[in-house]
C-alpha positions, 0 to 999 in steps of 0.5 A: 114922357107921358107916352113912356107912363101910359098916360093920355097925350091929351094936354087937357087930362095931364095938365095941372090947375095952372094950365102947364102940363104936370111937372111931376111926369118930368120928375118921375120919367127917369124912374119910368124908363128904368122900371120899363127895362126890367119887365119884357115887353108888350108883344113878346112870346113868352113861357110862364110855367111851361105854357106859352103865350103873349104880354099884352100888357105892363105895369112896369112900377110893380114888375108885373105883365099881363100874359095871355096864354094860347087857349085866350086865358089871361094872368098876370105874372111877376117879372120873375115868372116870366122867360122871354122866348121872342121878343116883339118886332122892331117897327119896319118903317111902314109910317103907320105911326104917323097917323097919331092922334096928337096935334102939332101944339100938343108935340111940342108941349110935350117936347119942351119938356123934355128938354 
């Protein structure tokens, strides 16, 4: 959940006066995720205006991507601006993922509250 809002996976900085992770990221996740499906994602090749370039960055709540364009300019474009050429690879298994910067406690935190 935390992951999916962009948030630090460090406990220390999502957790709350009483030392529990905050309850609210279990409330808003829902609203996450949908906002994430309506704005393409990092990584895709995409057209704004005729000119091609890359998301490199979102803000899913506003519906907003920041794209950079071949010749290194950055703008940040409304989701309508936006056609998706291609989007971004699949992961292929390469296991570069499990190298995360998270301890097992912090996974499992984060899991139980998932659930």
């Amino acid at each position: 959940m935390a992951k999916d809002q962009s948030l630090s996976l460090n406990p220390t900085k999502i957790s709350g006066i009483c030392g529990r992770l905050f309850c609210c990221l279990k409330y808003e996740h829902d609203v996450y995720v949908e906002a994430i499906e309506k704005v393409p994602p990092v990584g895709s090749i995409v057209k704004v205006d005729g000119i091609k370039g890359k998301i490199i960055e979102t803000n899913p709540l506003l519906e907003q991507a920041k794209v950079e364009f071949n010749d290194k300019t950055i703008r940040i474009c409304m989701k309508e601006e936006i056609k998706v050429l291609q989007a971004p690879k699949k992961c292929d298994g390469c296991g570069k993922g499990k190298d995360l910067d998270i301890d097992m406690a912090t996974l499992k935190e984060l899991k139980k509250l998932e659930d």
